[in-house]
DRENTORKOL-3810 file (N, C-alpha, C; in nm, 4 decimals):
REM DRENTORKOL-3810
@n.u->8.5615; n.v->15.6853; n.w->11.4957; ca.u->8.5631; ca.v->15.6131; ca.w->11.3701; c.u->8.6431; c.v->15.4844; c.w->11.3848
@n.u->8.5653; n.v->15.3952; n.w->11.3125; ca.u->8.6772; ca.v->15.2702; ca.w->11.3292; c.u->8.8117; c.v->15.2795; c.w->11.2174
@n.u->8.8494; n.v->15.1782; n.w->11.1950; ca.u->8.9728; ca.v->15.1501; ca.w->11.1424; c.u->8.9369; c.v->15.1321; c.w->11.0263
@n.u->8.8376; n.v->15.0416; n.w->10.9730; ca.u->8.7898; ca.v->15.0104; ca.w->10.8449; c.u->8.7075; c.v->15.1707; c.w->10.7978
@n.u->8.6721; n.v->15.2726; n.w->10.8614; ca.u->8.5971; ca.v->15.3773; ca.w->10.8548; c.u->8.7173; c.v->15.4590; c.w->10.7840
@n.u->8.8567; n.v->15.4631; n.w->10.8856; ca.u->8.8987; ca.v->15.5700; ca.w->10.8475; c.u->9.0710; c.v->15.5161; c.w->10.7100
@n.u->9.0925; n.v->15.3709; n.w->10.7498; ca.u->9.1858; ca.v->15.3114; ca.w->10.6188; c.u->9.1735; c.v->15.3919; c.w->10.5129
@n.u->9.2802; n.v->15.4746; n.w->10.4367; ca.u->9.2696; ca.v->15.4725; ca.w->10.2843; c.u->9.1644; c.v->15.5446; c.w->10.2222
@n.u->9.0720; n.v->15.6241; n.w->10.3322; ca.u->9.0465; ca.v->15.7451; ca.w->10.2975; c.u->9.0548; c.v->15.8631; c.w->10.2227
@n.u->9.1870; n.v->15.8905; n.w->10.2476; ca.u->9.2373; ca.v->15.9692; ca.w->10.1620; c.u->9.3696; c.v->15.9672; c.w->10.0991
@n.u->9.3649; n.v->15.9225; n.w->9.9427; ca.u->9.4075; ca.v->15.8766; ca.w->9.8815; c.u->9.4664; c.v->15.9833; c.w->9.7879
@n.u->9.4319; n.v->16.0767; n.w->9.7726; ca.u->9.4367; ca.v->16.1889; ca.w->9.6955; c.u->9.5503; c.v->16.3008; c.w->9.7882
@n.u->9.5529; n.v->16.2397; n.w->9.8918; ca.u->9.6905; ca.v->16.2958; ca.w->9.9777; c.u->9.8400; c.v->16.2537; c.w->9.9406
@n.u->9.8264; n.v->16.1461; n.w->9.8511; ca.u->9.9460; ca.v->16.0346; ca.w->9.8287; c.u->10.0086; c.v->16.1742; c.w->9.6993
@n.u->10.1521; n.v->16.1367; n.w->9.6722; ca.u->10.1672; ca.v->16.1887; ca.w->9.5605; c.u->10.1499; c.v->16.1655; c.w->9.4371
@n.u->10.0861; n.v->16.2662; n.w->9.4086; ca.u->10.0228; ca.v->16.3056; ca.w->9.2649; c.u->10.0936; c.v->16.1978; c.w->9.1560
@n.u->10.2243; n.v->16.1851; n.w->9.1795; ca.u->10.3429; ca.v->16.0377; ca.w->9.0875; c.u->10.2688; c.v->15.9317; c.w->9.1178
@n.u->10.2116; n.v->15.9125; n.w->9.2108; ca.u->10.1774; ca.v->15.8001; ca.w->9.2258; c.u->10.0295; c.v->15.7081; c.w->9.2359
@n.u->9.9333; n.v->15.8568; n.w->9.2079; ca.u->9.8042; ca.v->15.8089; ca.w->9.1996; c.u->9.6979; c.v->15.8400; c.w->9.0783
@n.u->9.6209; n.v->15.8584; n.w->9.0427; ca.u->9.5384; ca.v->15.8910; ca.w->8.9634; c.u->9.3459; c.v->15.8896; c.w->8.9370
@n.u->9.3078; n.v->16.0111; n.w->8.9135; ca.u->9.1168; ca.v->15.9773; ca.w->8.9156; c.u->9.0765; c.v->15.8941; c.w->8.7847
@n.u->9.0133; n.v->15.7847; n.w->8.7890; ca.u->8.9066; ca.v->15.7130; ca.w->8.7367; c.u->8.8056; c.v->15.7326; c.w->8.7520
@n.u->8.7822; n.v->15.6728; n.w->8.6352; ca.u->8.6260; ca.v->15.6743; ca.w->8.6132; c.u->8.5291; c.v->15.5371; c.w->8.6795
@n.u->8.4381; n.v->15.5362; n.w->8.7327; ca.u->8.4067; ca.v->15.4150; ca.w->8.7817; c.u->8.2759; c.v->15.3543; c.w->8.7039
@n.u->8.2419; n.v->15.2340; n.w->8.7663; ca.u->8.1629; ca.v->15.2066; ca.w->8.6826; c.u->8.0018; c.v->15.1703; c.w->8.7277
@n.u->7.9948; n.v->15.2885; n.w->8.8376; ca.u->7.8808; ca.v->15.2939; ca.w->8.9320; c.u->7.7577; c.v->15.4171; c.w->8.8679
@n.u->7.7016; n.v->15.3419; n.w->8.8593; ca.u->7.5694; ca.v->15.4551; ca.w->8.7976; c.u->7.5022; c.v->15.5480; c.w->8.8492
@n.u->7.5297; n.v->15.5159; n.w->9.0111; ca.u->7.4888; ca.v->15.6530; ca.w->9.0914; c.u->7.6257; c.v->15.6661; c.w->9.1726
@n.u->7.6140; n.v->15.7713; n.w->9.2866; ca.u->7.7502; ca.v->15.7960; ca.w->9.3806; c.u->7.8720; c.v->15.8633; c.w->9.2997
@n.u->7.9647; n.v->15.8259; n.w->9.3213; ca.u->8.0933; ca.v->15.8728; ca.w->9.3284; c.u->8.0849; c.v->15.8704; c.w->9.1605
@n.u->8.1280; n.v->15.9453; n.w->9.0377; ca.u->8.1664; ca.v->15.8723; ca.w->8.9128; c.u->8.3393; c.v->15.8753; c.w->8.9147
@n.u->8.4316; n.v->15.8936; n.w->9.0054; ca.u->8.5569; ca.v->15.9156; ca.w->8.9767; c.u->8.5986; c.v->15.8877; c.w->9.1143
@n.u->8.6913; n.v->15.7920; n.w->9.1249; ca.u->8.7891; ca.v->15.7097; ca.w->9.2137; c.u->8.9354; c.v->15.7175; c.w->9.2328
@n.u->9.0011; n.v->15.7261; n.w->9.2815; ca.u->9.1449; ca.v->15.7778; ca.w->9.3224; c.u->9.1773; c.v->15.6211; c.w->9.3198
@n.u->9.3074; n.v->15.5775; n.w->9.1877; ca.u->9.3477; ca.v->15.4563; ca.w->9.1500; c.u->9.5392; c.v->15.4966; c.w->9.1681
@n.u->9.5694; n.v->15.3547; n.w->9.1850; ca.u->9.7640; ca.v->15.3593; ca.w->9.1710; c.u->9.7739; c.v->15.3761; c.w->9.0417
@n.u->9.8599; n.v->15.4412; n.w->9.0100; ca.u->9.8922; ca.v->15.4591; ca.w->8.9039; c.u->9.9771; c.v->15.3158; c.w->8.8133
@n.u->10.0178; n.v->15.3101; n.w->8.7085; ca.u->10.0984; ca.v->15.1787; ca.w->8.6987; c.u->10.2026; c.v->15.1482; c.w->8.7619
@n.u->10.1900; n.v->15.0259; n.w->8.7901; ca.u->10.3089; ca.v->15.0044; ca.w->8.8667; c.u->10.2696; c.v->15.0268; c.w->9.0742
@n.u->10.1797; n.v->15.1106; n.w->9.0588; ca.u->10.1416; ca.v->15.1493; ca.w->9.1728; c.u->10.0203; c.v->15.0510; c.w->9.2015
@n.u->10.0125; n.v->14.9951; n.w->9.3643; ca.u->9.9219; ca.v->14.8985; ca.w->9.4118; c.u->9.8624; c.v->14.9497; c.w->9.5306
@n.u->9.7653; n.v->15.0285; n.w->9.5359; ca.u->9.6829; ca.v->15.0426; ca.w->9.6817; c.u->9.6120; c.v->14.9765; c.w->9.7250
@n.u->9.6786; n.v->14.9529; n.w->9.8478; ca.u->9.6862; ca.v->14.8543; ca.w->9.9094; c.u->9.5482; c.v->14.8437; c.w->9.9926
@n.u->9.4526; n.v->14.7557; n.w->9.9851; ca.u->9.3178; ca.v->14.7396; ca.w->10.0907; c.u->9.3728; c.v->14.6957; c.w->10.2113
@n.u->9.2592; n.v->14.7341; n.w->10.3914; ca.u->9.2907; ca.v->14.6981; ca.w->10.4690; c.u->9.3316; c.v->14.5708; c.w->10.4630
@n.u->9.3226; n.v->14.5212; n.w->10.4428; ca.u->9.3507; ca.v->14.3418; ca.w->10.4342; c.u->9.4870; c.v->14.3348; c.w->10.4389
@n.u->9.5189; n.v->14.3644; n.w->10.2986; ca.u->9.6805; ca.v->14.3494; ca.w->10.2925; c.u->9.7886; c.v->14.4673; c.w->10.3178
@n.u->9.7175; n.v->14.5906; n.w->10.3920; ca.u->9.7910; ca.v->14.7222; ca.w->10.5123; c.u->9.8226; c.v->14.6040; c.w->10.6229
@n.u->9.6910; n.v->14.5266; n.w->10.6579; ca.u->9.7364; ca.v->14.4697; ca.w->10.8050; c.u->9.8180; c.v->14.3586; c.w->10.7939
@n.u->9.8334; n.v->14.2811; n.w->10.7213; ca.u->9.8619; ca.v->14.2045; ca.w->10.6881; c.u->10.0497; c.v->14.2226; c.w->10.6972
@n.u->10.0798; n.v->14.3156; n.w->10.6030; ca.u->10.2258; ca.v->14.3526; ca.w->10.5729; c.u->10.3031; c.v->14.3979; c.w->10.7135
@n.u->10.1491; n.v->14.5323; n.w->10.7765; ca.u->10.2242; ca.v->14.6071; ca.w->10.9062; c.u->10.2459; c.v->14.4605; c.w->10.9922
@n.u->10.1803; n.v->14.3428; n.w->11.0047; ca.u->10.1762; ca.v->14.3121; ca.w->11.1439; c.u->10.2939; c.v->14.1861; c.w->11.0684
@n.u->10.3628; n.v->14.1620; n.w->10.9490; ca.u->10.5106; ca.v->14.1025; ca.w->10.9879; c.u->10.6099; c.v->14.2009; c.w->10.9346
@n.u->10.5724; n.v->14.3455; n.w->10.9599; ca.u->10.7336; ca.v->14.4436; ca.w->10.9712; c.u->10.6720; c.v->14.5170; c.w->11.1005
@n.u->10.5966; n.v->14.6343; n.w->11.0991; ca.u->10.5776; ca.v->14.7484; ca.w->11.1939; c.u->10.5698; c.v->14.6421; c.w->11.2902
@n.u->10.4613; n.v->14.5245; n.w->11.2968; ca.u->10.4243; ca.v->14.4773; ca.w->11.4353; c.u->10.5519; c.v->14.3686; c.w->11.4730
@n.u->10.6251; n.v->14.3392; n.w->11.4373; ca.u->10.7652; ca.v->14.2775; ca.w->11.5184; c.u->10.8463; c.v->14.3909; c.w->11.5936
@n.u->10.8158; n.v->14.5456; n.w->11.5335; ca.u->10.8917; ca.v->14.6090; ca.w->11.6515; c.u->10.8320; c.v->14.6704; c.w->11.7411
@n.u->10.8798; n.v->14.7039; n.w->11.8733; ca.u->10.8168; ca.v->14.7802; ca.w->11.9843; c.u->10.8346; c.v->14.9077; c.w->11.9099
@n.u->10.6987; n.v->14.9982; n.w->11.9706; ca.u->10.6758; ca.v->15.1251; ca.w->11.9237; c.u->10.5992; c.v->15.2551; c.w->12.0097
@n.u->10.6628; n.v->15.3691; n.w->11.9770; ca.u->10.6095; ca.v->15.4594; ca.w->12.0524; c.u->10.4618; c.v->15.5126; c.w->12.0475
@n.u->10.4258; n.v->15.6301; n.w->12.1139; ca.u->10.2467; ca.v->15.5916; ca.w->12.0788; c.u->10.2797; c.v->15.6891; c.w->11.9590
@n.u->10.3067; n.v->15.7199; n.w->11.9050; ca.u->10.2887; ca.v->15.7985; ca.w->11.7692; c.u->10.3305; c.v->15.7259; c.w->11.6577
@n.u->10.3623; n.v->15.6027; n.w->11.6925; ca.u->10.4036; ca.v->15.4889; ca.w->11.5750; c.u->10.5104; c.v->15.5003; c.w->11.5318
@n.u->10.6020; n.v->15.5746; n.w->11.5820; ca.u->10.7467; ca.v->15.5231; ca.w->11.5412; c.u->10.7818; c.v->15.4103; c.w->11.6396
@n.u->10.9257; n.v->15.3425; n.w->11.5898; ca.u->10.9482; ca.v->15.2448; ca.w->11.6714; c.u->11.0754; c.v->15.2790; c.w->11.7418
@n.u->11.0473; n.v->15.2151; n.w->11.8633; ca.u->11.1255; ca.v->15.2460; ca.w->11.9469; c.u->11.2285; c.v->15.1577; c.w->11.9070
@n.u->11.3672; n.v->15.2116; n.w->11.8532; ca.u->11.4716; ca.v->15.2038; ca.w->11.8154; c.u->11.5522; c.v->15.1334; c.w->11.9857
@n.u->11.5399; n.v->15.2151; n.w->12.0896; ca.u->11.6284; ca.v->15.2119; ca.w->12.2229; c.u->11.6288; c.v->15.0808; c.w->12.2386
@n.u->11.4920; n.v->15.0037; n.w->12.2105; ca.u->11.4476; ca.v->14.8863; ca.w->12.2649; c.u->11.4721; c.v->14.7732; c.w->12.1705
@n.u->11.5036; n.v->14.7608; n.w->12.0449; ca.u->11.5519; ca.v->14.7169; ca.w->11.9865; c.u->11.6898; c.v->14.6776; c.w->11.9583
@n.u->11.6774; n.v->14.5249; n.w->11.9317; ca.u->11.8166; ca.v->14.4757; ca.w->11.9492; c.u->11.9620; c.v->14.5543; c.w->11.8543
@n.u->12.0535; n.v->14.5818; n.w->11.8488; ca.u->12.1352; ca.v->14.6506; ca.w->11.7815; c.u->12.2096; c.v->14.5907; c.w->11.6823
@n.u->12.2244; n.v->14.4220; n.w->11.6626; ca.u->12.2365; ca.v->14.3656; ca.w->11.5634; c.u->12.1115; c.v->14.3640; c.w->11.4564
@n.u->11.9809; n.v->14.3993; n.w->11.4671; ca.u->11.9140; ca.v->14.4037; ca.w->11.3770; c.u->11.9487; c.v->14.5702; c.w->11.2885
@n.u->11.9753; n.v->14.6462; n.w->11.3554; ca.u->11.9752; ca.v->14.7416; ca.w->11.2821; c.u->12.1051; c.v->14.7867; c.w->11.1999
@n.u->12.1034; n.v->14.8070; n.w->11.0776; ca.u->12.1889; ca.v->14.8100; ca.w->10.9624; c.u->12.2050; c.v->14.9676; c.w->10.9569
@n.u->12.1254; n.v->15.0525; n.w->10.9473; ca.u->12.1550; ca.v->15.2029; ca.w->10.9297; c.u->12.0901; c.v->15.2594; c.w->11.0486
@n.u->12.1271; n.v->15.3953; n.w->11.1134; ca.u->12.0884; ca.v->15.5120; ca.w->11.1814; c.u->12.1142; c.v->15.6340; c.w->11.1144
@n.u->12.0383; n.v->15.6941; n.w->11.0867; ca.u->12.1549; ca.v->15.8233; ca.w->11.0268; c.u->12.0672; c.v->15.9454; c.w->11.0811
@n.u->12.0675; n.v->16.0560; n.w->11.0115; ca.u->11.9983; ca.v->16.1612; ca.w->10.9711; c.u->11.9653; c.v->16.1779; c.w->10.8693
@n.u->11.8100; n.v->16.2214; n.w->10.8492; ca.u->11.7462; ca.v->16.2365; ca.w->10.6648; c.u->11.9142; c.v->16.3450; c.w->10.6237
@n.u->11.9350; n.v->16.4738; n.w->10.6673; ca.u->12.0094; ca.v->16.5134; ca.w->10.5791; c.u->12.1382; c.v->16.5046; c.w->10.5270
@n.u->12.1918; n.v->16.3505; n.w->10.5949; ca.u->12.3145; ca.v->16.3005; ca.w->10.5767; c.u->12.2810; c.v->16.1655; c.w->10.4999
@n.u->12.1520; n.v->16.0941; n.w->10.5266; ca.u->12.0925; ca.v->16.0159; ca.w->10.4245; c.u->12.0464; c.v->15.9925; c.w->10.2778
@n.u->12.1112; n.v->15.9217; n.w->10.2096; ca.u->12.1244; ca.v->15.9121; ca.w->10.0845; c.u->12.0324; c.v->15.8000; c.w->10.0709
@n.u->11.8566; n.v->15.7928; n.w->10.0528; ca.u->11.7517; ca.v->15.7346; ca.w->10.0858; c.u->11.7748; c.v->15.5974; c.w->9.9310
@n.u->11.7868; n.v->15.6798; n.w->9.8544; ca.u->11.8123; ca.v->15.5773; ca.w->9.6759; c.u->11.9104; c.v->15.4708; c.w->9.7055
@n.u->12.0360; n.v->15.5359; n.w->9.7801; ca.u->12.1659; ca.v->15.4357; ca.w->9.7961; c.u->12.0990; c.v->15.3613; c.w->9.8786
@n.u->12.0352; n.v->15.3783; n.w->10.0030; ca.u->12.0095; ca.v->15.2619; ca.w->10.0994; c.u->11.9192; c.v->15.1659; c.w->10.0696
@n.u->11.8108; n.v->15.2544; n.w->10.0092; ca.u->11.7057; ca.v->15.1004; ca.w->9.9359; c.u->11.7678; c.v->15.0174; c.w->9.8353
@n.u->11.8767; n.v->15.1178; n.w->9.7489; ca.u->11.9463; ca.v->14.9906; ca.w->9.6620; c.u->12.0696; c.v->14.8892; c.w->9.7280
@n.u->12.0702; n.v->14.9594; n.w->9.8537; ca.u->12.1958; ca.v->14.8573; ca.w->9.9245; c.u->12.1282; c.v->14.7664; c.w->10.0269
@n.u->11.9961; n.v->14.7823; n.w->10.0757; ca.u->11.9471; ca.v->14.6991; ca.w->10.1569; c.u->11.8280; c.v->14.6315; c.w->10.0889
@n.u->11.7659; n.v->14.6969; n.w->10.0139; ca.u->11.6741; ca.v->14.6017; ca.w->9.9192; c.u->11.6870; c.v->14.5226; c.w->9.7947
@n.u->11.8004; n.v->14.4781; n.w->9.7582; ca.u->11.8241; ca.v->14.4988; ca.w->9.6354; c.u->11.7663; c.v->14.3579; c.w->9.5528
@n.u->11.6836; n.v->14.2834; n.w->9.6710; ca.u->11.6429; ca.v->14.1414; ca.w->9.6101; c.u->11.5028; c.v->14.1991; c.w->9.6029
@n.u->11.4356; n.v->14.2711; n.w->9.6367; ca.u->11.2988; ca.v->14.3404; ca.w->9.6268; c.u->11.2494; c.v->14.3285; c.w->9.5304
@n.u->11.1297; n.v->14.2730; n.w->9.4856; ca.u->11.0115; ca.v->14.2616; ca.w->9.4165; c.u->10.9389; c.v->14.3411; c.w->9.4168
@n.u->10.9049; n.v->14.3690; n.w->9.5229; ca.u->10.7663; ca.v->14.5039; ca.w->9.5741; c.u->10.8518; c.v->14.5328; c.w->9.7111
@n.u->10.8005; n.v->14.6631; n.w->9.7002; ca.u->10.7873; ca.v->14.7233; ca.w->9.8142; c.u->10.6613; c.v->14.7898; c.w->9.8598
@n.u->10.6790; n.v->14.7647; n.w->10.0043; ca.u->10.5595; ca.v->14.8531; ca.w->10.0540; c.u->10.5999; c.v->14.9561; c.w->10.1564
@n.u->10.5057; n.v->15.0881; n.w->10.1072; ca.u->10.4680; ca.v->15.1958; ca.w->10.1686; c.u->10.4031; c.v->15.2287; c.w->10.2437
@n.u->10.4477; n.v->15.2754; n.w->10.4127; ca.u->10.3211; ca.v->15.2647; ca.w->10.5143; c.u->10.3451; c.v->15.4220; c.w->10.5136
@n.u->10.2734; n.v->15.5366; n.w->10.5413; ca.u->10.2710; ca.v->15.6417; ca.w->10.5983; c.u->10.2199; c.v->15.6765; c.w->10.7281
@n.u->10.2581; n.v->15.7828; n.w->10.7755; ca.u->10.2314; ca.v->15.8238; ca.w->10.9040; c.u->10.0603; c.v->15.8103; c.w->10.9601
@n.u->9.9818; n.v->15.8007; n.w->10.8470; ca.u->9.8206; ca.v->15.8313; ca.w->10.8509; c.u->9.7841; c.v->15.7280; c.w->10.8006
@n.u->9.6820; n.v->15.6647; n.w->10.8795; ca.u->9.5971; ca.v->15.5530; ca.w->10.8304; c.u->9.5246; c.v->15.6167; c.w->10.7273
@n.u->9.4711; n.v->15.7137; n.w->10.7379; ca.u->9.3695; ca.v->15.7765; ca.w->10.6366; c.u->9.4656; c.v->15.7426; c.w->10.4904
@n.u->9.5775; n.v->15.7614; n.w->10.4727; ca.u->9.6385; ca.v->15.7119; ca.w->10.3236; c.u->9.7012; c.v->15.5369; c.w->10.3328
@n.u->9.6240; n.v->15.5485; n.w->10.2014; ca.u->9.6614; ca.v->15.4022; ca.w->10.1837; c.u->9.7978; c.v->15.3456; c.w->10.1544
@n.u->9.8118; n.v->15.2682; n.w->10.2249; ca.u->9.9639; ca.v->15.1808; ca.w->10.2078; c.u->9.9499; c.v->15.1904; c.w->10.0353
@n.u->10.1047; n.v->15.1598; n.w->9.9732; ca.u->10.1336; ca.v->15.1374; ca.w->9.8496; c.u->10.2177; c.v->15.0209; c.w->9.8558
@n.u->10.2232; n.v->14.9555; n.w->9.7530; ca.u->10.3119; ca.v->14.8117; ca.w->9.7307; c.u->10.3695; c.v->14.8884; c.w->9.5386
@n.u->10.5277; n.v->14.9118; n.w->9.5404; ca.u->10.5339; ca.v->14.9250; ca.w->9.4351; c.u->10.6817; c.v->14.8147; c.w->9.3484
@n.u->10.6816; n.v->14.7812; n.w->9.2466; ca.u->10.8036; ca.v->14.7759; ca.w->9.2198; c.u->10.9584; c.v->14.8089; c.w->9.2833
@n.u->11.0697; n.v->14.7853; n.w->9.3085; ca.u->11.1740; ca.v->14.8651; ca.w->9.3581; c.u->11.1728; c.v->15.0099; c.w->9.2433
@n.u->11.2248; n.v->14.9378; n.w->9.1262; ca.u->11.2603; ca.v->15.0534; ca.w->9.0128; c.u->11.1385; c.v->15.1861; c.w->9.0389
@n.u->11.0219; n.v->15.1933; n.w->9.0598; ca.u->10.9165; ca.v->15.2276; ca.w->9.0723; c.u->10.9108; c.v->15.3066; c.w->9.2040
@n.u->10.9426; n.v->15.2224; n.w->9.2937; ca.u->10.9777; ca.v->15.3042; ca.w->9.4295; c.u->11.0809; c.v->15.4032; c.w->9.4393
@n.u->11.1590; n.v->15.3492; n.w->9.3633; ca.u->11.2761; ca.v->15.4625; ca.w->9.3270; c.u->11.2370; c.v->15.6309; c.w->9.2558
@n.u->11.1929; n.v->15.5900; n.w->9.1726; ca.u->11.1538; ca.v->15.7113; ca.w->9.1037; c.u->11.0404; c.v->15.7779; c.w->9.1687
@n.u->10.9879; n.v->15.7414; n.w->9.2716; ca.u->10.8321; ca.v->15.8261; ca.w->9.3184; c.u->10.9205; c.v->15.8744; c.w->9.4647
@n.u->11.0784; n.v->15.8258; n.w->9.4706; ca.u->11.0998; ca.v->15.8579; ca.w->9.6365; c.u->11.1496; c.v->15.9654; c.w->9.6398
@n.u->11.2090; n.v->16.0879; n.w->9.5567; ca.u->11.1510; ca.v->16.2368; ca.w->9.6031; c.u->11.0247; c.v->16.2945; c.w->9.6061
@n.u->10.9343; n.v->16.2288; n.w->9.5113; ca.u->10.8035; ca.v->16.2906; ca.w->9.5850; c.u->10.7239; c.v->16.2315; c.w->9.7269
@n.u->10.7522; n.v->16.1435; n.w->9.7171; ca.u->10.7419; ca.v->16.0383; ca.w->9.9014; c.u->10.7796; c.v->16.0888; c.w->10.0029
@n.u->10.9009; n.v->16.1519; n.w->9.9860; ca.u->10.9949; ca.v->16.2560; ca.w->10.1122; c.u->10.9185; c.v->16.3897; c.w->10.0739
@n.u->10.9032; n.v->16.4374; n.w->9.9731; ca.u->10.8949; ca.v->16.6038; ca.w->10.0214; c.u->10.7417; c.v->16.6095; c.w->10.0252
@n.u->10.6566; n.v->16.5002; n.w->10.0355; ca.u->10.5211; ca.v->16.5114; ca.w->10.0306; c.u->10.4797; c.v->16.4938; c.w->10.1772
@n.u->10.5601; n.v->16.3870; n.w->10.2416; ca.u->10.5303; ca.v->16.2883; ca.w->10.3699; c.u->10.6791; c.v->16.2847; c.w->10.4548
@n.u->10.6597; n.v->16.3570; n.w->10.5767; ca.u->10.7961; ca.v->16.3312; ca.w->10.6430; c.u->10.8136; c.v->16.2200; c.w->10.7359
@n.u->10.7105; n.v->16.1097; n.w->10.7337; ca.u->10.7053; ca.v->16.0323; ca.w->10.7791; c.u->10.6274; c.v->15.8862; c.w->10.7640
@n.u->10.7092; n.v->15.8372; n.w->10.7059; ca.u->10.7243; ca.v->15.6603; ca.w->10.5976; c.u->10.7709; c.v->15.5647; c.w->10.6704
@n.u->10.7307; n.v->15.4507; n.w->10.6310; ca.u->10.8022; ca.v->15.3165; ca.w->10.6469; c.u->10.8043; c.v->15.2581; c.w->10.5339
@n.u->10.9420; n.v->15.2339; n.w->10.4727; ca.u->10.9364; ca.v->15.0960; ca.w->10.3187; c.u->10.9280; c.v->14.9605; c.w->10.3935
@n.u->10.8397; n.v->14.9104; n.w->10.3423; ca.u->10.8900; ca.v->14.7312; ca.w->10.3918; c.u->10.9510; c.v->14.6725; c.w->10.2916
@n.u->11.0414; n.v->14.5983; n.w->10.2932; ca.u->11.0791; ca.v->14.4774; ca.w->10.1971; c.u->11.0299; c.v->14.3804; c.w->10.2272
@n.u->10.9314; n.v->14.3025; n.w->10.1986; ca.u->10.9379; ca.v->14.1464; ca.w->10.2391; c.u->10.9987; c.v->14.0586; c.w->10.1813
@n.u->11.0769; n.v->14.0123; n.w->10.0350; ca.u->11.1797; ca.v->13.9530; ca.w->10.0440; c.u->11.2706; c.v->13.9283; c.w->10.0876
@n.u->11.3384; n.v->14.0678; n.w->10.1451; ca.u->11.4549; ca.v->14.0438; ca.w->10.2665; c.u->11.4282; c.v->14.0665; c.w->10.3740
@n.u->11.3455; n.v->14.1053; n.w->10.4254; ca.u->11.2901; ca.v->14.1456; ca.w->10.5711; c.u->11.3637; c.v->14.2766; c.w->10.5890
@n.u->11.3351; n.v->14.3662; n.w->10.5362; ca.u->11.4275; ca.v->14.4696; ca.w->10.5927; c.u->11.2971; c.v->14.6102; c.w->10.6298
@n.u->11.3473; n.v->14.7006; n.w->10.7296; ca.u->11.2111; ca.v->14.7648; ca.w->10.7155; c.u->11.3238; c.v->14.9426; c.w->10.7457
@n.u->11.2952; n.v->14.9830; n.w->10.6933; ca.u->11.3450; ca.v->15.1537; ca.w->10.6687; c.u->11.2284; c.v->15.2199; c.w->10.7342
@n.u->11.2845; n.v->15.3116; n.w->10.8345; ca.u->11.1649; ca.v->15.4077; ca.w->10.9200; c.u->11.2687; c.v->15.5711; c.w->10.8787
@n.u->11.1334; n.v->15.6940; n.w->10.8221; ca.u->11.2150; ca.v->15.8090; ca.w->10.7666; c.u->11.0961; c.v->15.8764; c.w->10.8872
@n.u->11.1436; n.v->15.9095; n.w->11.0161; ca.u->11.0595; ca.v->15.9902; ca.w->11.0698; c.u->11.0161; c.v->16.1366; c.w->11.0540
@n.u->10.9358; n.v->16.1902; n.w->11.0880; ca.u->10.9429; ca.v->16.3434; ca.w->11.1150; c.u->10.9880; c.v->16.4467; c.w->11.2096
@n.u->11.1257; n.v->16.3658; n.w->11.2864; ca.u->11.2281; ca.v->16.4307; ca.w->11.3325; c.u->11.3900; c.v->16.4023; c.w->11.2429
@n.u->11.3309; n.v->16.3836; n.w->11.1170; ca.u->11.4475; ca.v->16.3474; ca.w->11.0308; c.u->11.5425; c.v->16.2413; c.w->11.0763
@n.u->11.4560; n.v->16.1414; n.w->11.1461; ca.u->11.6086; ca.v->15.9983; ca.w->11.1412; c.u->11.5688; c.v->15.9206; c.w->11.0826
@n.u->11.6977; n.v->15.8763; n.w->10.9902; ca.u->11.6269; ca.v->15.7427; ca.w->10.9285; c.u->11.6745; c.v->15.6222; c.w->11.0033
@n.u->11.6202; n.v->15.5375; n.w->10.9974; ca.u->11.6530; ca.v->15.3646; ca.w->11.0171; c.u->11.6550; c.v->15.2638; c.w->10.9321
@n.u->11.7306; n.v->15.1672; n.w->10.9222; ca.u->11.7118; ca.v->15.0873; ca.w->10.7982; c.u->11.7922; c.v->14.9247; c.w->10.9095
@n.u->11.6374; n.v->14.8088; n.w->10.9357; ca.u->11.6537; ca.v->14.7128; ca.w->11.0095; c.u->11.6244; c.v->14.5889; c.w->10.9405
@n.u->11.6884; n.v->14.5302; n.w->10.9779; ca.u->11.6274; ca.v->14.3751; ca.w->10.9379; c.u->11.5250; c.v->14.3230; c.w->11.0795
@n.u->11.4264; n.v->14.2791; n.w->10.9809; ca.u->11.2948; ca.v->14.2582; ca.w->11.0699; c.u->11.3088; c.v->14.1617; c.w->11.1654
@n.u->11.2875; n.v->14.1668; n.w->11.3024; ca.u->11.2557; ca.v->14.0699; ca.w->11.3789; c.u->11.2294; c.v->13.9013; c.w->11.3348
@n.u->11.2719; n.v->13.8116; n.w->11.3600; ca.u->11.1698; ca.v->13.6868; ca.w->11.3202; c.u->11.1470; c.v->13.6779; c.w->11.4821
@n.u->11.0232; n.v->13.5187; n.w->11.4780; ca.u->10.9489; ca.v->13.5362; ca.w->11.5769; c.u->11.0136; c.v->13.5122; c.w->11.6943
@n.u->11.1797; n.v->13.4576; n.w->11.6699; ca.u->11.2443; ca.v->13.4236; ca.w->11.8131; c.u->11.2966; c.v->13.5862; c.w->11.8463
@n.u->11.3437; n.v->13.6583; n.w->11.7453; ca.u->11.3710; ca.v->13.7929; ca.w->11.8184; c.u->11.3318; c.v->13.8520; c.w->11.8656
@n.u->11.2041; n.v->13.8625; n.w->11.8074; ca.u->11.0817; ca.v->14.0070; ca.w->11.8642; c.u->11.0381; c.v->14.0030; c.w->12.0156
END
């Protein structure tokens, strides 16, 4: 399957906070569509690739898509921790706090990136963790990019620009 085949697929995997079925306005096919809820923006390939390739794609990464932290410079990175010593609310409000939107990458192309509000991101981020053990928030106002893997570490970096990467 290609990339455009398998993007955002499945949408109905996202948490339930954060999505919702519509009605569409197609006279044959599908009559009900998996929409963001308010406040919530699912995101088309366009602007998934778009976001990953100035946060995910400034860092080197392993083949399972985490990023390789080792290889990365150590002044970019602001937090290391462990999810269960991580206080996920405090760090997006201490490293994002100029944020407009944020965006949501998950472990699976098949779910679609989200772009939400901060306030918004806040309130959907216990169902984000106990749904998905493995996220990336981007900030693009501050460049900052938070990785919550599924060996429970978190990261919280300021993004590469193009002389770092």
């Amino acid at each position: 399957m290609t990339l455009e085949e398998t993007y955002g697929t499945r949408p109905d995997l996202l948490p339930r906070s954060m999505v919702r079925l519509a009605r569409t306005e197609q006279r044959e096919g599908r009559k009900l569509t998996w929409v963001g809820r308010p406040d919530v923006l699912l995101l088309d390939l366009d602007q998934h690739l778009r976001y990953e390739h100035e946060s995910l794609g400034r860092f080197p990464r392993h083949s399972d898509g985490t990023i390789a932290w080792a290889e990365v410079s150590a002044d970019l990175v602001l937090v290391s921790t462990d999810e269960d010593t991580a206080d996920l609310d405090a760090l997006i409000r201490q490293h994002c706090a100029g944020a407009k939107g944020l965006v949501v990458f998950w472990g699976s192309l098949a779910l679609p990136s989200a772009q939400l509000p901060l306030g918004a991101a806040l309130s959907h981020l216990s169902q984000i963790t106990d749904s998905h053990p493995e996220f990336w928030i981007y900030d693009p106002e501050d460049s900052v990019l938070m990785e919550n893997t599924f060996a429970g570490r978190v990261t919280v970096a300021r993004v590469p620009t193009d002389t770092e990467s």
